[in-house]
N, C-alpha and C positions, 0 to 999 in steps of 0.2 A: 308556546307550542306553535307549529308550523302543518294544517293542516293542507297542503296540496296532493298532487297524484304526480306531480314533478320531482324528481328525485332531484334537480338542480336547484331548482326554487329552494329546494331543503338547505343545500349546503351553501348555498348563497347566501342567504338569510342566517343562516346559522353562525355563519363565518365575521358577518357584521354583530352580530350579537354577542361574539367571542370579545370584540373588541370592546365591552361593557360589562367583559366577564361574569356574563350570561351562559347559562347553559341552554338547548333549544332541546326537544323532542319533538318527533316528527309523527304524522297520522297522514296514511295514506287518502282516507277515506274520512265521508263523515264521520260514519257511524264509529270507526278507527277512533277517530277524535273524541264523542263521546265516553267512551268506554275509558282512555288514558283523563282524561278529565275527572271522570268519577272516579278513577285510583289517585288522582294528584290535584284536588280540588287547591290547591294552594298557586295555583298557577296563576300569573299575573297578565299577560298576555299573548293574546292569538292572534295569528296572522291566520286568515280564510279566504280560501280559495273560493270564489264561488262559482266555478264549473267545475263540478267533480262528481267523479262517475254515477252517485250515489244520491244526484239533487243538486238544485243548487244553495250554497251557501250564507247567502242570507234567511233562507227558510227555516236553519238550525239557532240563527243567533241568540237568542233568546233560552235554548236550552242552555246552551253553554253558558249562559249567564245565571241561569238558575243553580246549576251544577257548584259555580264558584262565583268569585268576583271579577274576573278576567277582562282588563279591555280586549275588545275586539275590533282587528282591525281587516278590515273585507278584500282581496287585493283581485284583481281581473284582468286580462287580457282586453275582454270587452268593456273598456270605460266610456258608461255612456250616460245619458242621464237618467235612464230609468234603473241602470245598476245602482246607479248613488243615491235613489231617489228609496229605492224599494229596500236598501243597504241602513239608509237611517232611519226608515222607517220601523223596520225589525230591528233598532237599537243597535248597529255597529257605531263605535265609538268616533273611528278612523274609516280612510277611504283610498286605498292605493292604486294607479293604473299600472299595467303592466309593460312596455320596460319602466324601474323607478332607479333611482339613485342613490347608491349607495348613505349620503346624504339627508335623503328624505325618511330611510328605515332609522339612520340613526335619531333623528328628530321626533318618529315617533316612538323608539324606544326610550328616549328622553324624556319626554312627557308621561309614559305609563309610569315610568320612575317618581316622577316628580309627582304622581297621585297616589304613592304606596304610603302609610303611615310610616312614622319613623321609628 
């Protein structure tokens, strides 16, 4: 799942995912994100935004994790150290700055793969 208020973020990301023939679903909002989460607790992971309109992002990590098993991976405009700091502290998995590279989404789709049971 792709929880930004970026519709580009959406099909970015989405379109790398593709090439791991993944499917993505998108949530505008937090609360958006909870609610798809608790209909599809089978989700394996989140990309989060964490400025959005609705709070920020690391504030929710921990529900989403209760919800399912989902890595969570935090991604921001503002990469600073107290995003990263207050980001693992609420249990994100992963840590993305905003622009990333094509590259680095793949590596960590990679790795959520590489922690799915087989």
């Amino acid at each position: 799942m792709i929880i930004d208020d970026e519709d580009d973020m959406y099909y970015l990301i989405r379109n790398i995912l593709k090439q791991r023939n993944i499917e993505a679903v998108f949530a505008g909002s937090i609360h958006e994100g909870l609610k798809v989460m608790k209909q599809q607790p089978d989700i394996f992971l989140i990309f989060l935004d964490n400025h959005l309109p609705d709070g920020p992002g690391f504030q929710y990590i921990r529900q989403f994790k209760e919800i399912g098993h989902a890595a969570v991976v935090m991604m921001t405009a503002y990469d600073t150290s107290y995003d990263r700091k207050m980001a693992k502290n609420n249990g994100a998995d992963d840590f993305i700055g905003k622009p990333f590279t094509r590259q680095s989404i793949l590596a960590i789709i990679d790795q959520a793969l590489s922690r799915l049971p087989s």
